[in-house]
N, C-alpha and C positions, 0 to 999 in steps of 0.2 A: 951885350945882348944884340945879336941877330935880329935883323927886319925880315920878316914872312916874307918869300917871294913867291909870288902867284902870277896864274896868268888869265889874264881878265879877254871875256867873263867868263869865268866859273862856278861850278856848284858851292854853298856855302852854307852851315846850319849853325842854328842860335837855340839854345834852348832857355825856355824861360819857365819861371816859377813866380807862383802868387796861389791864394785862397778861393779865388773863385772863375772855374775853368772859360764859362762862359763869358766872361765879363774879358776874359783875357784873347779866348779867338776872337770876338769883336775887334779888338784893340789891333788885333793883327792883321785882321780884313782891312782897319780903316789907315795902317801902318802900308801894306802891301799888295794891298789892293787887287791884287791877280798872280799868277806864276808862282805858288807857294804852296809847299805841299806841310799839313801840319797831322803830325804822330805822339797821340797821347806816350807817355813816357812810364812816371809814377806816379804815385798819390802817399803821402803819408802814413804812417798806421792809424792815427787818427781821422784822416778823411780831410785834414783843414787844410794843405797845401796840394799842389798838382805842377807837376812839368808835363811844359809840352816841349817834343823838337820843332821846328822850324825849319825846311830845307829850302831853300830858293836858290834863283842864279842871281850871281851881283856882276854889275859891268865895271866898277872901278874900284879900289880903295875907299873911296870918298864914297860911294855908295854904300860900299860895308859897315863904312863906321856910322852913314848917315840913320841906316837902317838899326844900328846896335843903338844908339844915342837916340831915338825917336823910343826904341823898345822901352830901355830903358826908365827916359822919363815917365811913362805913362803910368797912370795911379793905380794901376791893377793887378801890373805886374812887380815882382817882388825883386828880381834877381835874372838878371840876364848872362847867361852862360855862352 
């Protein structure tokens, strides 16, 4: 398996899924603080899940993954893509 090569910084999106939208841009204002641009994606046929994308610029690796691993943990969101 191939390691990604990129070249920093660059544009980068995450998209995430969880049940309640609100609760999850929150999570990304207090993840990102600035410089992010966020695009409702879907919503289930039921209504109970929602993606959003995520575009931001990342300055390192270690940023990327900083920023995926902060998403991730957070109790709101369900699934970081």
């Amino acid at each position: 398996m191939q390691k990604l090569q990129l070249e920093y910084p660059c544009k980068w999106s995450y998209k995430i899924i969880g049940s309640d939208k609100q609760k999850m841009e929150e999570a990304v204002f207090e993840i990102l603080e600035s410089n992010y641009e966020l695009i409702p994606s879907r919503a289930s046929l039921t209504g109970k899940y929602y993606s959003i994308e995520i575009n931001t610029e990342v300055k390192s690796e270690e940023e990327r993954y900083r920023i995926f691993f902060k998403l991730k943990d957070c109790e709101h969101i369900r699934f970081v893509l």
